[in-house]
N, C-alpha and C positions, 0 to 999 in steps of 0.2 A: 728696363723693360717698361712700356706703356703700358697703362691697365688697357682690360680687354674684356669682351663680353666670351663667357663661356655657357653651352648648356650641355649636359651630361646625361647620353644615353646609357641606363644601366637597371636591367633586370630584377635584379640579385640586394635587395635592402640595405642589408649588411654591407655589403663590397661598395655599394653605392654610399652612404656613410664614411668609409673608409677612403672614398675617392676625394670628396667634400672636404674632408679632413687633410689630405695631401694639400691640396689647392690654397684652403683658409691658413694654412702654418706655413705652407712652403713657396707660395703662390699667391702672395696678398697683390699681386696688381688685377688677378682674376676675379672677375664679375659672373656669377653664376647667375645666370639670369634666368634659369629652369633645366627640371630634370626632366627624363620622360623614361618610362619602363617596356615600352612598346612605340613600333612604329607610329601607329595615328595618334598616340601623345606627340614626338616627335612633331610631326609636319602641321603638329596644332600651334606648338611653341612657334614653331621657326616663319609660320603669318604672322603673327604676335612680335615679332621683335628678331631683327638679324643677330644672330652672333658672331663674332669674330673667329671661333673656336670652337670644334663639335669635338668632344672626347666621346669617343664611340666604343662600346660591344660590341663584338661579332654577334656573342649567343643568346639572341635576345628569344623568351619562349622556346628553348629548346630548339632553334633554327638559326645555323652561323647564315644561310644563304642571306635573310633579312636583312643582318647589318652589312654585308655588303652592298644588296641593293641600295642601302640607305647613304650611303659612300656616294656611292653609283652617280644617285640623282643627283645629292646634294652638289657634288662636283659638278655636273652638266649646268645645272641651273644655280649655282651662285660660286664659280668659278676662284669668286676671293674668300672666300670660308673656306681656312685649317679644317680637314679632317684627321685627328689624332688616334688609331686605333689602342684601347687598352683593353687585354682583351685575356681572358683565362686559355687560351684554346694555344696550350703552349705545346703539344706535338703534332698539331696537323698544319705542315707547312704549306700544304695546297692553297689554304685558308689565306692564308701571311700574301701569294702570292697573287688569289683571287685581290684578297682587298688593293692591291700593290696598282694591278691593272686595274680599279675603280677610281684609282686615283689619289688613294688617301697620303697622306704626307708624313705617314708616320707610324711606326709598329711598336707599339710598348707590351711585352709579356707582363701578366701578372704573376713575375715570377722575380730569384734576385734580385734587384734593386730598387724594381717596380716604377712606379712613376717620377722623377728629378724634377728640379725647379729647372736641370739644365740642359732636358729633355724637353719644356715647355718651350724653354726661351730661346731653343732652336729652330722649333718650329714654328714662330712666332716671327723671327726674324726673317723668315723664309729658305732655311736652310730645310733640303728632301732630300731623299726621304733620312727619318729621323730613326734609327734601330735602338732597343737598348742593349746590355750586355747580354740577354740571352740569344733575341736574334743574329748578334753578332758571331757569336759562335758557331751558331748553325750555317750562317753563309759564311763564314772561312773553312768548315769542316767541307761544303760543297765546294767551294774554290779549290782548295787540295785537292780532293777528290777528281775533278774536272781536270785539272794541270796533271795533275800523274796520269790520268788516262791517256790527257793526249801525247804525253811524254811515254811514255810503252808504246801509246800506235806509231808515233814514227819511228821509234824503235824498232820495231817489230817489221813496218816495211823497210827499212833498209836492210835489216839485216837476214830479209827471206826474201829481200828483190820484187816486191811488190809493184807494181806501175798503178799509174793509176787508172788503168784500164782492167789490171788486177781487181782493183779496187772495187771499181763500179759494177765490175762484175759479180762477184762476191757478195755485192752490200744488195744487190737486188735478186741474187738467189736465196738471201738470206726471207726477203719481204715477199719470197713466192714467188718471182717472176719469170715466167718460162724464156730460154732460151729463144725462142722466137721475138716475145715482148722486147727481150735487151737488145735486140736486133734491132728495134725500133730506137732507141732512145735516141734525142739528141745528141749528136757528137760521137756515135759506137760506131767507128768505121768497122766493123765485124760484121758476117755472117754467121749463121749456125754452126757451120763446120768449122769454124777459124774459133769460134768460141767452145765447140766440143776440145779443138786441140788443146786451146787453152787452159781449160780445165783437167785436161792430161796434165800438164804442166803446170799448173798448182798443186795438184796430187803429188806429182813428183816434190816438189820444193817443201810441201809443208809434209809429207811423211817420208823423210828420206829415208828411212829403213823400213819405210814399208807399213804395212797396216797386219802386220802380223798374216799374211797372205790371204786377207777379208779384202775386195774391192771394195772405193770408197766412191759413194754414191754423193750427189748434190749437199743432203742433209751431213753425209757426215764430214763433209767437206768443209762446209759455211760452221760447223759446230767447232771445228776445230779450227777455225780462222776467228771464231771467240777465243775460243783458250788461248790463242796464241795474243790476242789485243789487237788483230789486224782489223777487226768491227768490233765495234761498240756495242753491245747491244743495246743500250739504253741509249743509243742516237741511231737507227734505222731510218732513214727519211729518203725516199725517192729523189731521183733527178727530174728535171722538167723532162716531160716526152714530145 
C-alpha cells in the first residue's frame, strides 16, 4: 500500500487517540495530516490540504445527521477522497444506510474487530463498500430475513391460488384504497362489482371453514392475507396509477 494523507473526524478525545493509535502501529503508510472535533474544524483542514482519506464519525456533538452531511458534501465536491465511516452508532442501522446513500466507501463499527489495516487497504485500493464483521452480520441476518419472506409469499400464493390480480388487489386494500381507486390502476381490467366478487372469493379461499360465522370485512381480510405471507407488510408500495 502507498502512503496516503488521512484526516480524522472524531469528537470523543479518548476514542480519537485510540484511532491515531490504530493508524501509527497498523497503518504506518498513513499520513495524518489533521484532526477535527466538529464540522467547521473539518472543512477548515480540508482548504488547507487535500486528504486521500476522511476516517469519519457519524456522532459528532451529539448529532449523527452532521457526519453524514459531511460524507454528503465531501463526496459531491471531491469525488476522489475515501470516505471511511468509523463510527460507535452500532444499533441504528438507518444511519449505516443514510451514510451508504451519501456515498461513503465504507462502514466500520466501533465494535468487534474495530478498525484493520485490511479494512484500510481495501478501501484504499478502491474496493466499496468496505463492511466489517459487525456490519456484516447484520446485512446477512436482513438477507435471510428477505429470502424467507419472499420464499413463504410464493408459497403462500401458490398454495391459496392467488393471481396476481389477487394480489394487487389485496396489496392496495391493505394501503386504504377504495375499490373504486383499484378500479383505476393501471392494468386493473376490473370494475367494482367484478372486484366485490372478487373479494367473495378470497373470503372463501383464505377462510375455508369459515370465520367462525363473523363476516369478513376488507380489514379483516388484508389482516389475514398477512398471517398467511401473501403481503408483506414491511413492503406495501402502490402500483403506478
Amino acid at each position: 500500500m502507498d502512503r496516503f494523507k488521512v484526516i480524522i473526524v472524531e469528537d470523543v478525545p479518548l476514542e480519537l487517540k485510540g484511532t491515531e493509535g490504530i493508524l501509527h502501529s497498523d497503518v504506518p503508510e498513513a499520513e495524518i495530516i489533521g484532526t477535527a472535533g466538529n464540522e467547521p474544524e473539518y472543512w477548515r483542514l480540508l482548504k488547507q490540504q487535500m486528504p486521500d482519506l476522511v476516517l469519519l464519525d457519524l456522532g459528532l456533538g451529539g448529532s449523527t445527521t452532521v457526519g453524514v452531511e459531511i460524507c454528503r458534501q465531501t463526496k459531491e465536491m471531491h469525488a476522489g477522497v475515501k470516505v471511511l465511516i468509523f463510527t460507535g452508532e452500532i444499533l441504528n442501522e438507518k444511519l449505516w444506510v443514510d451514510a451508504l446513500d451519501a456515498g461513503c466507501d465504507g462502514i466500520i463499527l466501533k465494535s468487534g474487530e474495530l478498525l484493520t489495516r485490511d479494512d484500510v487497504e481495501r478501501v484504499m485500493s478502491g474496493k466499496k463498500p468496505v463492511f466489517n464483521q459487525p456490519v456484516m452480520e447484520a446485512i446477512i441476518r436482513r438477507f435471510k430475513r428477505c429470502v424467507n419472506r419472499e420464499v413463504m409469499k410464493q408459497e403462500a400464493l401458490v398454495n391459496y391460488e392467488i393471481d396476481e390480480y389477487d394480489e394487487r388487489f389485496l396489496r392496495h386494500l391493505a394501503l386504504g384504497y377504495t375499490k373504486e381507486q383499484i378500479t383505476g390502476l393501471r392494468g386493473m381490467p376490473f370494475g367494482v362489482k367484478s372486484l366485490e366478487k372478487r373479494q367473495n372469493e378470497l373470503v372463501r379461499k383464505l377462510f375455508p371453514g369459515g370465520n367462525g360465522g363473523i363476516g369478513v370485512n376488507a380489514t379483516r381480510l388484508v389482516t389475514k392475507a398477512i398471517e398467511l405471507h401473501i403481503l408483506d407488510a414491511d413492503n406495501l408500495t402502490p402500483d403506478d396509477e
